[in-house]
Structures are given as structure tokens and as C-alpha cells.
C-alpha positions, -999 to 999 in steps of 0.1 A, spaced: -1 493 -297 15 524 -279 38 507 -247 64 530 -229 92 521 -211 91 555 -194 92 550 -157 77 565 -128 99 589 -106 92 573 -78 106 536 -95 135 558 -108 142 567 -78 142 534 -61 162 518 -90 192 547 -89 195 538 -49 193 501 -58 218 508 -88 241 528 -63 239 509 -32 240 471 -50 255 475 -85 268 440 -98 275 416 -78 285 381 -91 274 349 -73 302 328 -85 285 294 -98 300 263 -116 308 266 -151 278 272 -172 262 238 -189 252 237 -220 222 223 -215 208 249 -191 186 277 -196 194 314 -191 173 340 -180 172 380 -174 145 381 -144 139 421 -139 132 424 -98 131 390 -88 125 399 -47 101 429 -40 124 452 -34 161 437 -49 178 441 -80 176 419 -111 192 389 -117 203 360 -142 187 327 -134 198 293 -147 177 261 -148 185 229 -154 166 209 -182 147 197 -154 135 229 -146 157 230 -116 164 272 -107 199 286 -92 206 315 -94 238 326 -117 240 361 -110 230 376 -76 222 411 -89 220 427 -120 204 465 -122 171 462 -149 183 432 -167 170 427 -200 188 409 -233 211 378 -227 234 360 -253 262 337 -252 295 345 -273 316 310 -284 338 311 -259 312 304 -232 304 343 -219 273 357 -211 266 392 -222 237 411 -204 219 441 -212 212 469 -179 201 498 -176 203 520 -144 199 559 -143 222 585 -131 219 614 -106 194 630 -127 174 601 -136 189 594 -171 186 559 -182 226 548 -185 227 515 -207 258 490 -199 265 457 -215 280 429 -188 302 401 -194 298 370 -172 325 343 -172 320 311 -172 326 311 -138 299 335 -127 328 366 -127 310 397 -140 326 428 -153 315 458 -175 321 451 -209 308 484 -227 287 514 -215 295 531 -246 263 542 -252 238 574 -255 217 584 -219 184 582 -220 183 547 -244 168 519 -224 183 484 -233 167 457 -247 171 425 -266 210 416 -277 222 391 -298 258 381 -318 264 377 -353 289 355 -366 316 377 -364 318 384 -328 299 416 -327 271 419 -303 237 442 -319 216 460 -287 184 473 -290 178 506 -273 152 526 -265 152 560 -267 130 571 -238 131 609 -244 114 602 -279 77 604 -275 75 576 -302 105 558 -279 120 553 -313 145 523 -312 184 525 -323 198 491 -329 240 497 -316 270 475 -333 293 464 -307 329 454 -320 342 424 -297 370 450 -285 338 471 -271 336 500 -289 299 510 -297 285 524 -333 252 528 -350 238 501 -368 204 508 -380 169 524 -362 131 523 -361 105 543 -352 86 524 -324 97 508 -294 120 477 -300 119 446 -281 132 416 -299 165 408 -323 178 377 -340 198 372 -373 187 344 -399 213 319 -411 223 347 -441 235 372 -417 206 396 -419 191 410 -387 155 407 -376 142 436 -354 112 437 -331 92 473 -332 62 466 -307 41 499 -309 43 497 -350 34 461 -350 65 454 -376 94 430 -380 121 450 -397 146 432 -417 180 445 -422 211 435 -445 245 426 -433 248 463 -447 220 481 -427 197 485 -453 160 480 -435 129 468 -452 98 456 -434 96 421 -434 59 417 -413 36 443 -410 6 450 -388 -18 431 -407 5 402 -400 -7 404 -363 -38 408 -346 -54 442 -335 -30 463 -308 -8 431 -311 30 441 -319 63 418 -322 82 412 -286 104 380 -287 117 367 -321 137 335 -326 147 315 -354 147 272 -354 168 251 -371 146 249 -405 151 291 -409 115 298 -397 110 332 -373 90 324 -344 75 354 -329 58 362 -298 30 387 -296 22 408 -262 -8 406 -245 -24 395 -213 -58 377 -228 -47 364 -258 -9 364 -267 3 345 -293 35 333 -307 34 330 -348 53 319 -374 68 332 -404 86 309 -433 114 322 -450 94 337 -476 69 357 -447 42 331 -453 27 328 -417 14 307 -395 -3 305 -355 20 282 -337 2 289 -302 -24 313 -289 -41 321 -255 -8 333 -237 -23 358 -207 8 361 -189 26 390 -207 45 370 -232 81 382 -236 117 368 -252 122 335 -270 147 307 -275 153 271 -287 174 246 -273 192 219 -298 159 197 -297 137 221 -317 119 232 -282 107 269 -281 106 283 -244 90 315 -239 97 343 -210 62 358 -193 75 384 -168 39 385 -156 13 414 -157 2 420 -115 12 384 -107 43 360 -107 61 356 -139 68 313 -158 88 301 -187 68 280 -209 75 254 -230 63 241 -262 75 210 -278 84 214 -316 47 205 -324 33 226 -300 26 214 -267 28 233 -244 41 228 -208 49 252 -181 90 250 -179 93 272 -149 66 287 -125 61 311 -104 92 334 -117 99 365 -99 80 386 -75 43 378 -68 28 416 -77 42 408 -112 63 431 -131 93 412 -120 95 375 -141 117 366 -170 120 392 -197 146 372 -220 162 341 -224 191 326 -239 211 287 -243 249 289 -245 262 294 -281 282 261 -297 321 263 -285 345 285 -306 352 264 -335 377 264 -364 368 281 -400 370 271 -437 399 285 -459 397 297 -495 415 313 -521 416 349 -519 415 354 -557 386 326 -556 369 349 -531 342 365 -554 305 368 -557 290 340 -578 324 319 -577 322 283 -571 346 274 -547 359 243 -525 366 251 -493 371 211 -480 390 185 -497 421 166 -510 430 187 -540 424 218 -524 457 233 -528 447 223 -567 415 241 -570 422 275 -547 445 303 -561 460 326 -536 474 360 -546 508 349 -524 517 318 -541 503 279 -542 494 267 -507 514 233 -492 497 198 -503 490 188 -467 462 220 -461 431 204 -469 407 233 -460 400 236 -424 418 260 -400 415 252 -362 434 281 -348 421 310 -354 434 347 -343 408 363 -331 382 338 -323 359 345 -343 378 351 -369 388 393 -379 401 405 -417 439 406 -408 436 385 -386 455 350 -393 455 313 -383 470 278 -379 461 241 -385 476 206 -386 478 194 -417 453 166 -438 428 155 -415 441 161 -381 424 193 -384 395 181 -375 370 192 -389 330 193 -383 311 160 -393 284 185 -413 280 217 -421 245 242 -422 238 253 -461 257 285 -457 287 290 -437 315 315 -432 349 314 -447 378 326 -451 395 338 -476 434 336 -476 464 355 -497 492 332 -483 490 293 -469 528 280 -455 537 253 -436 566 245 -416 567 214 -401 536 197 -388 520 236 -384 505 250 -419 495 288 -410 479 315 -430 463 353 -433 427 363 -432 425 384 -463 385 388 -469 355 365 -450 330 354 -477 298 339 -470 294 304 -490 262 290 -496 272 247 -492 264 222 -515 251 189 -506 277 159 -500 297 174 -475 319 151 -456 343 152 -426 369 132 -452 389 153 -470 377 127 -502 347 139 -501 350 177 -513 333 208 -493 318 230 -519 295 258 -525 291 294 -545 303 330 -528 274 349 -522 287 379 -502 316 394 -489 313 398 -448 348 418 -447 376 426 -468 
């Protein structure tokens, strides 16, 4: 399936004077709930801008952001922002790609535009470091070949990995590897914490002039992909181990971007194909509901491209050893005897840490960065834990007074063990399988 994001010089045209004349403005709402539903709606009145809409779980639409140029990817960072993918063109019709950053409050500002002309924006989405992937499209490529840009939480903008089609969808699974969308080479790329790509679905996986839009992973691992077309759409899914499964068919609305809220629901973004755009919902075993309806302008074009649910708050980290920080070590990262069972190139850690650090400098935490806690359990920290988390890995653990502090040395990847417990009797432990930074 060959689809071009190339526009018409006559739309170019109308979207630099819209980008010019109307830019970004914020319509300042209440804090974001988290709860609500996020969307990137491209050309929402016939003639206006883009804009972010948020819906209640009722359904209920506001609108979040008044006016956003082409909006495409949305994604929360921990702390409650929303970043938003635009791109508008220049004087000479150049597509000019721009990330925004939308407090809480509904204050926007540019957060990067760091990035090559001529790459249309797609799909974005955070690992668990901080840094925020973008898909772009390079529209000057007759294959609009896809680059996939690494943005460091300071901003600054680097290559992460490419594909040769046009690339729609991101999302990372629970091991840190990204999962990349090429529509017009019907394949799911996978791609190590490293960058190293391997194709993970390929177009046998999907059915004739079928390719990959929207991906999104549930709680249990599994990809959920959806599948543009307006007869017969379908979102699929893929276990862990690629084995693949129809989870709905018969979508004829254009189907787009994908997310689940904490109840296992999928909702799926259909900008529409020459009529109003919905968001639909499907319960975990598949029923399927319209969420949202009619969404954006009535010609079509103009619905919901991608959606998004704000990420859990900014949360504390796990501390080990740094010298217990290796591939293949078993480690405790939780527990009354950690001070016991961790070695630290700086000397023995203080009795009172127990594990958990709930200050942490940056949040998410950086390598160099450092840290503070209280000591035993008035950390606080979570009641459970998914089966592989990230932690850090600390040269020096001191206390003075009711304030234990440390450094972040390295940031290993742990894969848990079962039997973890909030109580520092019951010991957090797991095995090292990769080193995020050092």
C-alpha cells in the first residue's frame, strides 16, 4: 500500500497562512485528569487549525488546545505534560516539524523544532528515560522513507533509527525496545534500546494493500495494531512471540492511532475518509462501542489522528549496587538487609536505606544524576511492581540525619522476581539484564 503525505499546493498554501496568521494558541483549561482521553484532531472546523481535544470517560468533548498547526502524535511525560507533534511549512512550502509542550494548565510553548525540513511528523512516544522518539516523514523521498528522531528531555534532537516506507505508529514494549509503524511496506519494525532494527511483522501478517498505522501495547505485553482502510480495517494482534490474532475487523472509517486506558479498553482514532471523523471503543474482549462521534469536520479529512491517556505521576526508583550492576547478576533492589547484599564501589551504604529512592534529580532519573530518600519505609514505595523495572545503580549511599542521598552511577534494567512486597521484609529481587546507561 503506497500512501503519501505529500500535499497539494493549494492545502500548502492554506496551511502556511493558517500557520502564520494563527500559530499556537493555548485555551487554558483545568488541570488535565487522568482519566480523560487526549486527542490530535487535524482541522477540526472547515477552515481552522488543528486542535487537542479532551473527553471525559463519559465521552464528554472540551477542547484543550484551541489551535495547533497539523497536529499529529500526542504523549504524556510523568510529570503531567503533553507533548504534540506539528508540522507547518515555511515561505517556500517546506514541511517545518516542531514538538509542543502543554502544561498541565493548558500553557503551550515550543519544546524542540530541532529537526530536518521537509520531514512530516507523526506518531511520538517516551521511553523510560525521559526521551521522547518522533516519527518523521520524509516527504522529498519518493518512497517517503521514515526517520525515527531521539529527543533528549533538555530538547536536543538526534537520529535514532529509519525505514523505508512511510511511518505512522510508535510504541516501546515493557523491555525498552521500540515498535515502528511502516504503512506503505506493510511491516512492524522492531528496534533495540541500541537501534538495531529487525522486522518483527511482515506483509503476510496483514491483509492485501493493508499496512500498520496505530500500534499499542496492553497490560499483558501484547501489540495491538490497527490496519488502514475504508471497507475493511482491522486492528490485530500480535503476542510477544509475533503469533497473531484478529481482535476486530470491518473498520471503514480510516482507522488511525491507538491507546488503552488502566481498564484494558483499546480506543481507536478514525479521522474519517470524506465524512466526519469518531473514536471507537472496544472493551478488552472486543465490543465495540462508538466513544466519540462525529469528530472533526463533516467533508472528513479532519477527525482524530492520535490519541493518548496521561502517563502515571513521576515516581521514585529502585537503588542498587554499582559493582552489583552487571548482566546476569542477581540482585535485590528492595529489602531489610539491603545495605548487606549490595556492594558499592564508594563504601557500605547506611542500615536505614532499604532500596527505594523518592527524590530523584532529574525526574526521570539521568546517569550523574543523584537522589534522596527517607530512610526504612517512609520511602514509600510502590505496593507492586511490573516484571522488569528500571534501576539504579549507585557508587555512594550516605545519610545524614533523617535524609540518606546518593549518585546515579549506571541505570540497569532488572527483570523482577515474584514475591515482591511494599515491606521491606519481604525482599525486591530480580537478575540484570541490560545496562540502559553508564
Amino acid at each position: 500500500m503506497k500512501t503519501s503525505k505529500l500535499l497539494p499546493n493549494p492545502v500548502k498554501i492554506l496551511a502556511l497562512l493558517l500557520g502564520s496568521c494563527l500559530s499556537i494558541l493555548a485555551a487554558g483549561r483545568a488541570h488535565a485528569q487522568t482519566a480523560d482521553l487526549f486527542a490530535s484532531v487535524n482541522h477540526p472546523n472547515p477552515t481552522g487549525p488543528g486542535a487537542i481535544f479532551q473527553y471525559t470517560p463519559a465521552g464528554v468533548q472540551s477542547t484543550f488546545v484551541a489551535s495547533v498547526v497539523q497536529p499529529r502524535g500526542v504523549a504524556f511525560d510523568c510529570a503531567g505534560n503533553l507533548f504534540v507533534a506539528s508540522t507547518g511549512f515555511d515561505n517556500n512550502g517546506n514541511s517545518v516539524g516542531s514538538i509542543l509542550k502543554v502544561t498541565p494548565g493548558g500553557v503551550v510553548s515550543t519544546f524542540t523544532n530541532g529537526f530536518p525540513n521537509n520531514f512530516f511528523l507523526e506518531d511520538i512516544t517516551f521511553d523510560s528515560m525521559g526521551n521522547l522518539f518522533v516519527f518523521g516523514d520524509n516527504d522529498n523521498d519518493p518512497n517517503i522513507a521514515s526517520t525515527i528522531f531521539k529527543v533528549s528531555p533538555g530538547g536536543g534532537v538526534t537520529i535514532f533509527g529509519t525505514v523505508p516506507g512511510q511511518g505512522y505508529g510508535l510504541a516501546f514494549d515493557s523491555m525498552g525496545n521500540l515498535f515502528a509503524a511502516d504503512a506503505s511496506d506493510e511491516t512492524i519494525f522492531k528496534f533495540t534500546p541500541a537501534g538495531m532494527r529487525s522486522v518483527f511483522a511482515g506483509p503476510s501478517a496483514f491483509l492485501p494493500n493493508q499496512g500498520p498505522i496505530g500500534l499499542a501495547f496492553n497490560s499483558a505485553g501484547n501489540l495491538f495494531v490497527s490496519t488502514s482502510d475504508n471497507t475493511n480495517g482491522q486492528i490485530v494482534e500480535f503476542a510477544p512471540n509475533g503469533a497473531e490474532t484478529t481482535f476486530a475487523t470491518g473498520l471503514t472509517n480510516n482507522p488511525r492511532g491507538l491507546a488503552f486506558d488502566s481498564a484494558g479498553n483499546l480506543f481507536l482514532a478514525e479521522p474519517g475518509r470524506f465524512r466526519s471523523g469518531d473514536i471507537l471503543k472496544f472493551t478488552p474482549g472486543g465490543v465495540e462501542t462508538f466513544f466519540a462521534t462525529p469528530v472533526g469536520r463533516p467533508q472528513g479529512d479532519g477527525g482524530p489522528e492520535f490519541l493518548a491517556f496521561p502517563a502515571p505521576p513521576c515516581s521514585g526508583r529502585f537503588v542498587i549496587g554499582d559493582n552489583n550492576a552487571i548482566v546476569g547478576q542477581h540482585v535485590t533492589f528492595w529489602g531489610a538487609q539491603w545495605s548487606k547484599q549490595n556492594l558499592l564501589s564508594g563504601g557500605a551504604a547506611p542500615n536505614a536505606f532499604k532500596g527505594f529512592a523518592n527524590t530523584l534529580n532529574p525526574n526521570p532519573p539521568a546517569c550523574g544524576g543523584s537522589w534522596k530518600t527517607g530512610p526504612g519505609n517512609s520511602s514509600n514505595p510502590p505496593n507492586s511492581i511490573p516484571s522488569t523495572i528500571n534501576v539504579i545503580a549507585a557508587s555512594s549511599v550516605t545519610q545524614s540525619g533523617s535524609v540518606i542521598s546518593g549518585n546515579t552511577q549506571k541505570i540497569v534494567t532488572v527483570k523482577t522476581d515474584p514475591g515482591y512486597s511494599g515491606d521491606p521484609g519481604h525482599a525486591g529481587t530480580g537478575t540484570v539484564i541490560s545496562v540502559v546507561c553508564q
